[in-house]
C-alpha positions in Angstrom: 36.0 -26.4 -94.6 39.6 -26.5 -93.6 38.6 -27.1 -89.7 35.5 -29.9 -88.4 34.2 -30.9 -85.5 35.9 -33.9 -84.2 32.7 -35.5 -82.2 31.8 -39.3 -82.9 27.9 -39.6 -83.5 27.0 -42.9 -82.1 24.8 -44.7 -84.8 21.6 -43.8 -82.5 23.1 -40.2 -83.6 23.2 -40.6 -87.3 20.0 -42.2 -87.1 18.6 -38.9 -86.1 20.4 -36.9 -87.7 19.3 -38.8 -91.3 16.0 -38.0 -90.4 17.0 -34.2 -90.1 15.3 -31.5 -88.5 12.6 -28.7 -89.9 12.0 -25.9 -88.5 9.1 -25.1 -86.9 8.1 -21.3 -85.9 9.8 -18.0 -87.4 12.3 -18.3 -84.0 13.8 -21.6 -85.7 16.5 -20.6 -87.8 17.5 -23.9 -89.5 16.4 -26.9 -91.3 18.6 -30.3 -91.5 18.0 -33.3 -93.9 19.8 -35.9 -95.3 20.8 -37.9 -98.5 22.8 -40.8 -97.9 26.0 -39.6 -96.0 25.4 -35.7 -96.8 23.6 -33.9 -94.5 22.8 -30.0 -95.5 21.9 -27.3 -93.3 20.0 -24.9 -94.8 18.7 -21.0 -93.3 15.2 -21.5 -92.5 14.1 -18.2 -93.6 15.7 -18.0 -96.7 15.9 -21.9 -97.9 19.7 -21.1 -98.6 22.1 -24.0 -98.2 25.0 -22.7 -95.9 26.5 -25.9 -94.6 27.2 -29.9 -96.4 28.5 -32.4 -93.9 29.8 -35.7 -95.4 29.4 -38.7 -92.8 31.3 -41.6 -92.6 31.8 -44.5 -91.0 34.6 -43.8 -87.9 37.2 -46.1 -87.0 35.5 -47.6 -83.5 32.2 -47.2 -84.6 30.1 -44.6 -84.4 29.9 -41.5 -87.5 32.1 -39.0 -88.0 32.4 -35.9 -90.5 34.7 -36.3 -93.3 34.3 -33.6 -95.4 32.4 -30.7 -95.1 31.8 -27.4 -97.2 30.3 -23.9 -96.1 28.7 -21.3 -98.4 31.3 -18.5 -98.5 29.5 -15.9 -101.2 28.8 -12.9 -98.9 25.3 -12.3 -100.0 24.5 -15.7 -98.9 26.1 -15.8 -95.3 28.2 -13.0 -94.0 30.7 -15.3 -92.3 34.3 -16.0 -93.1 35.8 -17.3 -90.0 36.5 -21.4 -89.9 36.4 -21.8 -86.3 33.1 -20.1 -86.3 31.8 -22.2 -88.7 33.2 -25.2 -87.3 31.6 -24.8 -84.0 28.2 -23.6 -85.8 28.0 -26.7 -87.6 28.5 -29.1 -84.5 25.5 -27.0 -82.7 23.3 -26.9 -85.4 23.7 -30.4 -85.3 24.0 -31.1 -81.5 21.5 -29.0 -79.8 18.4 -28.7 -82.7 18.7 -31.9 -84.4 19.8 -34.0 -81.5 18.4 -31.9 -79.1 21.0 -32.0 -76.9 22.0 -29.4 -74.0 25.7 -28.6 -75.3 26.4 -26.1 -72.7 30.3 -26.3 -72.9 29.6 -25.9 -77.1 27.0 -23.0 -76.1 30.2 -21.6 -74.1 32.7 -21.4 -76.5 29.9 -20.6 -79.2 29.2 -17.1 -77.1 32.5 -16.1 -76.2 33.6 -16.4 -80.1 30.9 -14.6 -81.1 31.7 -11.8 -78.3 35.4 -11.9 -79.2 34.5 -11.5 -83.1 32.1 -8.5 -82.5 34.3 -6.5 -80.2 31.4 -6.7 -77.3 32.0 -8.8 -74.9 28.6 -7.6 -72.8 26.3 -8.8 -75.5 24.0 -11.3 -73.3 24.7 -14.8 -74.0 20.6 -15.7 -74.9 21.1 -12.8 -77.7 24.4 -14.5 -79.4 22.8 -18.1 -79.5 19.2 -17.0 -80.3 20.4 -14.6 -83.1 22.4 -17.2 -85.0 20.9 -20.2 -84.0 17.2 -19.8 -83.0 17.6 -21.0 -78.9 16.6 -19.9 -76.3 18.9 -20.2 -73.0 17.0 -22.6 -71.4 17.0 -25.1 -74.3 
């Protein structure tokens, strides 16, 4: 991926975020794990592997992702936009892993997704639930 999120995981982050995340219900639309410093996000549904974050160590302290690589055969995911993907990655792992609010990554999640569909009256609960599995009150 040419473009990734610039956050700093605190180690208390990367502790949970080794652990990973499985989904729970057929609204849950992702699973996260972990081996070593690569964590893969993977469709829920499906089992398909769409994103590979490398951690490492920042500068400071605290994790940040070096390296990361997104499935780009169109059978598989249907995206081809990097700052999508960039921001989808840093939610995925943010707000269902972490479990964090991320309304200002919620934002500017929604108003991409509006701007790449040509509808900018699509509700914002629709856009996050249909590609990440929330609900807007999570």
């Amino acid at each position: 991926m040419p473009l990734l999120p610039r956050r700093i995981w605190s180690d208390e982050n990367w502790g949970r975020i080794q652990i990973g995340y499985r989904s729970r219900g057929m609204d849950e639309k992702w699973d996260v794990f972990a081996e070593g410093a690569v964590v893969f996000l993977h469709r829920s549904w499906t089992g398909r592997g769409i994103f590979e974050a490398i951690f490492s160590p920042a500068d400071g302290g605290g994790w940040r992702i070096a390296e990361a690589m997104v499935e780009r055969d169109p059978e598989r995911y249907r995206n081809q936009d990097d700052e999508y993907d960039c921001l989808m990655l840093e939610l995925v792992l943010s707000t269902i892993v972490l479990g964090e609010p991320s309304p200002e990554l919620r934002s500017q999640f929604v108003d991409l997704a509006r701007k790449r569909s040509g509808n900018a009256d699509v509700p914002a609960g629709v856009v996050q639930h249909s590609a990440l599995g929330l609900r807007t009150d999570s």
